[in-house]
C-alpha positions as CSV (number, residue, x, y, z in Angstrom):
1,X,0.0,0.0,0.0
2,X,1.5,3.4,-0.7
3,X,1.0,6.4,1.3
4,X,0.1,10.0,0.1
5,X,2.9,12.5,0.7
6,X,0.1,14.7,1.6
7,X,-1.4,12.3,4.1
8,X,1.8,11.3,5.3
9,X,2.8,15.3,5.9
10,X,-0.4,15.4,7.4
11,X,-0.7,12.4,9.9
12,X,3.1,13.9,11.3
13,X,2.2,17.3,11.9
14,X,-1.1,15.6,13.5
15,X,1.2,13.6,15.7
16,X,3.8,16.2,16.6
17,X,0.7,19.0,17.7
18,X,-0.8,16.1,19.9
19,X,2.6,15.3,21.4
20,X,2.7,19.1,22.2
21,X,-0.4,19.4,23.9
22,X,-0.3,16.4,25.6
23,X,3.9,17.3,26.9
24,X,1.8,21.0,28.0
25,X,-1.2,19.4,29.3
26,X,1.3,16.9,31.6
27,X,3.7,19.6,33.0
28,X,0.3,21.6,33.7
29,X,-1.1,18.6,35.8
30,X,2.1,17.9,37.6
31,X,2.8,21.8,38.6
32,X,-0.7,21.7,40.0
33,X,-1.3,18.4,41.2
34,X,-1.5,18.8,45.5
35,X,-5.0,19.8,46.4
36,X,-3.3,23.0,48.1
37,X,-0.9,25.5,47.6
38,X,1.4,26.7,50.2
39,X,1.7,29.9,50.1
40,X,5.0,32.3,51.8
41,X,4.8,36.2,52.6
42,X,7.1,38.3,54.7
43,X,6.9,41.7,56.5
44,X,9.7,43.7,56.4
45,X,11.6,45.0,59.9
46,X,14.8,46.3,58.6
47,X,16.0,47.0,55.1
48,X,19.4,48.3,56.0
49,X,22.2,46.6,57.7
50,X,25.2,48.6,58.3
51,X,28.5,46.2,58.0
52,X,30.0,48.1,61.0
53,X,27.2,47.3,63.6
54,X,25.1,49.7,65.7
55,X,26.4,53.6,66.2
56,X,27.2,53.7,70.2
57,X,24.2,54.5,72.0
58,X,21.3,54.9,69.1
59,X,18.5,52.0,69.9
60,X,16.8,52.9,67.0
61,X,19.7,51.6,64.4
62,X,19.9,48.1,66.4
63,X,21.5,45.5,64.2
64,X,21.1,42.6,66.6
65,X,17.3,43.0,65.5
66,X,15.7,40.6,63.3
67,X,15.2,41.3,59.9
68,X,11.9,40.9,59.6
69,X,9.0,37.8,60.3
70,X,8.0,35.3,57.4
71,X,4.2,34.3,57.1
72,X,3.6,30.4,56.3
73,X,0.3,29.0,55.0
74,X,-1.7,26.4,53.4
75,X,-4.8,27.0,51.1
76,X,-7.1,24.5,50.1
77,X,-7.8,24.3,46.3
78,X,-10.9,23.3,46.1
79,X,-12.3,23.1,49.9
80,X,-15.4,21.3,49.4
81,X,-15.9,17.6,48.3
82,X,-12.5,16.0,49.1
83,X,-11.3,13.9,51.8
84,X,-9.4,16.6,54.3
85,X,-7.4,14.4,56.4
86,X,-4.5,14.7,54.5
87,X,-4.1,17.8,53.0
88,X,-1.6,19.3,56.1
89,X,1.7,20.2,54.7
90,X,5.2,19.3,55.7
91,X,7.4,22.2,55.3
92,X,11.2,20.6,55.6
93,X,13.4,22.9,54.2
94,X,14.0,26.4,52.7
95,X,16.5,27.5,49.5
96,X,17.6,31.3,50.0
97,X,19.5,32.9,46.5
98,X,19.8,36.4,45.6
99,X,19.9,38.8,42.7
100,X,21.5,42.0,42.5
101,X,19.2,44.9,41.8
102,X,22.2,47.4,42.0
103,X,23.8,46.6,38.6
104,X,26.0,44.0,40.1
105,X,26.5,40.6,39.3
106,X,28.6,39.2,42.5
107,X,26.3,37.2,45.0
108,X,26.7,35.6,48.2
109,X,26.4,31.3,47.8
110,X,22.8,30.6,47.7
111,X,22.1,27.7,50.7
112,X,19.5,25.5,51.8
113,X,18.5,25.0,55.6
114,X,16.3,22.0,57.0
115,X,13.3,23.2,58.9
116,X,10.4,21.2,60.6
117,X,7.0,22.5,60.2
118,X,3.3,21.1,60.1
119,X,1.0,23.3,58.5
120,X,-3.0,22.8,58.5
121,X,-4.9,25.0,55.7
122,X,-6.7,28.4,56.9
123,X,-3.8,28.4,59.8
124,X,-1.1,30.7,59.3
125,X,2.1,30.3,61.1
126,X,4.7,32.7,61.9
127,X,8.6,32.7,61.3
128,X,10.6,35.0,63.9
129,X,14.0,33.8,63.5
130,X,15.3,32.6,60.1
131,X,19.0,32.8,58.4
132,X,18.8,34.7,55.1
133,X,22.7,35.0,54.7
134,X,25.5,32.8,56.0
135,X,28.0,35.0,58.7
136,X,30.7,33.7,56.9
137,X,29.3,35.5,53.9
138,X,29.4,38.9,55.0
139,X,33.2,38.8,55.2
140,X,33.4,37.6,51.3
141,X,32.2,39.5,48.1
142,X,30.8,41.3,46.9
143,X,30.6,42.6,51.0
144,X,34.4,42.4,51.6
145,X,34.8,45.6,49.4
146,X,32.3,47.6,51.4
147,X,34.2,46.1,54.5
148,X,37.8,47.8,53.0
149,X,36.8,50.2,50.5
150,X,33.5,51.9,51.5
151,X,32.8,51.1,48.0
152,X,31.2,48.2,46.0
153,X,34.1,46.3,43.6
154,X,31.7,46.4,40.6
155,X,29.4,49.0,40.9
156,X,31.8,51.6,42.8
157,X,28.3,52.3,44.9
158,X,28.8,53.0,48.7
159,X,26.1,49.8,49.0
160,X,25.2,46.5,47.7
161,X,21.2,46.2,46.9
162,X,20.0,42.6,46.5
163,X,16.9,40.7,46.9
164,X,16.6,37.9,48.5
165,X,14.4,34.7,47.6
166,X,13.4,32.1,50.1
167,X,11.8,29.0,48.8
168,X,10.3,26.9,50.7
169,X,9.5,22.8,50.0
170,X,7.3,20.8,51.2
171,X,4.6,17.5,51.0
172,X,0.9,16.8,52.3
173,X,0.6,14.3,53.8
174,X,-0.6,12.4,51.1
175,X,2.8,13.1,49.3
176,X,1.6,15.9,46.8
177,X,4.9,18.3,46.8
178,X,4.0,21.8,47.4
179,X,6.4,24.8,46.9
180,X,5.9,28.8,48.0
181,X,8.2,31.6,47.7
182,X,8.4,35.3,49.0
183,X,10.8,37.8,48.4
184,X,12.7,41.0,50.4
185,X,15.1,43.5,49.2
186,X,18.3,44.6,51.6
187,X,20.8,47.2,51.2
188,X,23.9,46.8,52.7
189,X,26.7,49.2,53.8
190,X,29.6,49.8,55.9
191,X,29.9,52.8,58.7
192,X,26.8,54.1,57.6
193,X,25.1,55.2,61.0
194,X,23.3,51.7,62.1
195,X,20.6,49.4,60.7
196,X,17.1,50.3,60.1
């Protein structure tokens, strides 16, 4: 039996569109797959931190403060019709990275800490104390130019402006994976009157 070129062009374009949607239509289900989403916000304390410490005397530019309180929750998808028991979340670890907003490129390491933390949907829980940069990363660039120069290496700025990114993992207890993020910017400087 011989085939039609114009069938045969036909039936492969056919085949290649139906691969497509069904490769979009699987990484659509998977991203979305837990019956909730966890979901990450922060509120702000401080947005400057001053290399050199506090000034001598001034409460108000505290450093030993914290920089600021993260917000975890869980949110039910679709709330009504589905068996409950197991949609609590695991949270068991967070990523922190940065990006430069100043025009920099230089970074500190990006890391990932191990956490423990059972959420149940509609009840919010509150991070006070959480690392967003290692101490031994405050002594290596792009800060160790600050520390000696005043001055940023690459941007010749008296500051390095970042954001920083803390995503955090997690499962039901079913085993769906569930992932939130939320996002702060910092300014750093050095001998620049305290932290605020």
């Amino acid at each position: 039996m011989k085939l039609d070129k114009k069938k045969t062009l036909s039936l492969l374009l056919l085949t290649t569109v139906a691969t497509f949607a069904f490769s979009c239509t699987s990484n659509e289900i998977s991203n979305s797959a837990a019956p909730v989403e966890l979901i990450a916000s922060n509120i702000q304390e401080l947005q400057l931190i001053d290399l050199a410490g506090d000034p001598a005397g001034d409460p108000d530019k505290d450093c030993d403060k914290d920089i600021g309180k993260i917000q975890l929750q869980t949110r039910l998808k679709n709330p009504v019709g589905e068996n409950q028991s197991f949609n609590d979340v695991k949270v068991t670890r967070y990523r922190v990275t940065y990006v430069r907003t100043d025009g920099g490129t230089v970074v500190p390491a990006s890391f990932v800490r191990s956490i423990d933390l059972l959420l149940t949907p509609g009840a919010p829980t509150t991070l006070g104390s959480f690392l967003v940069i290692q101490p031994d990363a405050l002594i290596q660039a792009p800060f160790a130019a600050l520390r000696r120069n005043g001055r940023d290496a690459e941007t010749q700025r008296p500051f390095v402006r970042l954001d920083v990114i803390m995503d955090f993992f997690g499962e039901t207890l079913a085993g769906a994976s569930v992932q939130g993020r939320t996002r702060f910017s910092l300014d750093f400087c050095f001998n620049c009157g305290g932290c605020n």
